[in-house]
N, C-alpha and C positions, 0 to 999 in steps of 0.2 A: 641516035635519039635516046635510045637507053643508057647511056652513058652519064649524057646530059642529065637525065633526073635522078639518076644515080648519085651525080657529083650535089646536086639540087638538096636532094636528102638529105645526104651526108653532112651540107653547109646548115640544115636546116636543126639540124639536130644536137649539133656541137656549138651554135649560136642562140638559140630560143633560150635553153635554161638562162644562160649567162645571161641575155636581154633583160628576163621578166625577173631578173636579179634571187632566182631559187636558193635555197639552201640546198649545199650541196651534200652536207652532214649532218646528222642528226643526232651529233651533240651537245648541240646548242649553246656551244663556246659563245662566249661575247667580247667587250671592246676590252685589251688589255693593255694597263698602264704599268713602267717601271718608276717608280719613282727613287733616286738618288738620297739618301739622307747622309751626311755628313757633319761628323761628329768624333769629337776624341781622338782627331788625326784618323780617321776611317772612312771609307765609305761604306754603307750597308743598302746593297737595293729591297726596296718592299715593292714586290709584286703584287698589283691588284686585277684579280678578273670578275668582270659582272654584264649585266645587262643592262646595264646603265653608267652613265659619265662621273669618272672620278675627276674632276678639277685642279684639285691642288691637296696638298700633302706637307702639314709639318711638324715635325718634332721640338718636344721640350724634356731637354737630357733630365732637367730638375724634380721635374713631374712623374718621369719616365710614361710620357705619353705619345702617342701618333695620332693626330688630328685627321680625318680623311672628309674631305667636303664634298657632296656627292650632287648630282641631277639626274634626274630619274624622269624619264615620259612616259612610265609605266603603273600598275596600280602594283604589279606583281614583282620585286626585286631580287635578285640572289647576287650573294657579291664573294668572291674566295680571295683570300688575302693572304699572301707567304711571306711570313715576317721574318729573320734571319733573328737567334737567338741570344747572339752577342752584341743585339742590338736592345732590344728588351726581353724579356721572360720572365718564367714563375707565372702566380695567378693571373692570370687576366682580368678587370674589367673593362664590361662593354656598353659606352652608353651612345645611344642613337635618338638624337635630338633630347638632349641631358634627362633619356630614360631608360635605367636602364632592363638591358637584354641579356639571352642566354644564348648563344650560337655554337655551335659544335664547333672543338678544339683539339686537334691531333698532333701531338708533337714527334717530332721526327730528332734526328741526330742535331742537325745541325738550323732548321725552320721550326716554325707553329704555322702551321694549315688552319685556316680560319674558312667554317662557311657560316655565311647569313645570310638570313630570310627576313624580309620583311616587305610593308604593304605602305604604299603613297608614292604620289606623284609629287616634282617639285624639287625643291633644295632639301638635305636633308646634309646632318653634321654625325660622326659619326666617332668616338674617343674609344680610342686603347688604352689602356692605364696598364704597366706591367708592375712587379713587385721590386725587378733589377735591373739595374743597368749595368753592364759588364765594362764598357771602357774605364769608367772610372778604378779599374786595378788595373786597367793595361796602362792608364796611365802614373803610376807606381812603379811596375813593374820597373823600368830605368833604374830610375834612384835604389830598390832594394837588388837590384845586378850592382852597381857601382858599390854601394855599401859591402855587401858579399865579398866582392873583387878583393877591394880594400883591406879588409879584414882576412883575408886567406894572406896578402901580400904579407900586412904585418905579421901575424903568426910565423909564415915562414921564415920573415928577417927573422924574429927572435929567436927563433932554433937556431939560427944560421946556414939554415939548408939553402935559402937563396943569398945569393953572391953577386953585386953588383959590377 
């Protein structure tokens, strides 16, 4: 008999949290999205974490902007966003529903760590503006290697140190 409510317990205890669907940690992580941008033969993921639904996600290389289109069933939002650097950088702006905000920015080696706060329920549109866009020399890069190339070639014909 004691066994049985033993076993009783044990089922009881390892199945209620899970049921009444608890938080199991109290860091109050929420839903996180990768989203793929491709661009200038690259791919760059932008990671977004929040407490609310990030949607869809797009880039304008021209602009050097990332559009983030958000829903939100909360009054209260927080959202962190890990931008990869050679995808845009430099100054940020940030406008959320084309007004703009101030969110803490901490740049790292190789990301910008973005947290924001903000208040509404609803759609809510959210614009990055950076100052660079970095493919546009990678994609360069080629043609000033082959020019280089070139150029070392001729030089050396003309000494005659390369011999064909």
């Amino acid at each position: 008999m004691m066994k049985v409510l033993f076993i009783l317990l044990l089922s009881m205890i390892i199945t209620i949290p899970t049921a009444l669907g608890l938080v199991l940690s109290e860091d109050g992580t929420g839903l996180t999205h990768t989203f793929i941008v491709q661009t200038g033969g690259y791919d760059f993921p932008v990671q977004v974490t929040g407490n609310l639904d990030v949607t869809d996600l797009s880039f304008d290389k021209d602009m050097k902007t990332i559009t983030l289109y958000i829903d939100s069933s909360l009054d209260y939002n927080l959202l962190e966003i890990l931008i990869p650097k050679n995808l845009i950088n430099g100054e940020f702006t940030f406008l959320l529903d084309s007004s703009e905000i101030f969110p803490k920015v901490s740049m790292g080696n190789d990301i910008s760590f973005t947290t924001i706060e903000f208040d509404g329920k609803g759609d809510h549109k959210l614009e990055i503006i950076g100052t660079t866009y970095l493919p546009e020399f990678a994609e360069v890069a080629p043609i000033v290697l082959a020019t280089s190339l070139i150029g070392i070639i001729v030089i050396l014909k003309r000494f005659k140190k390369l011999n064909y």
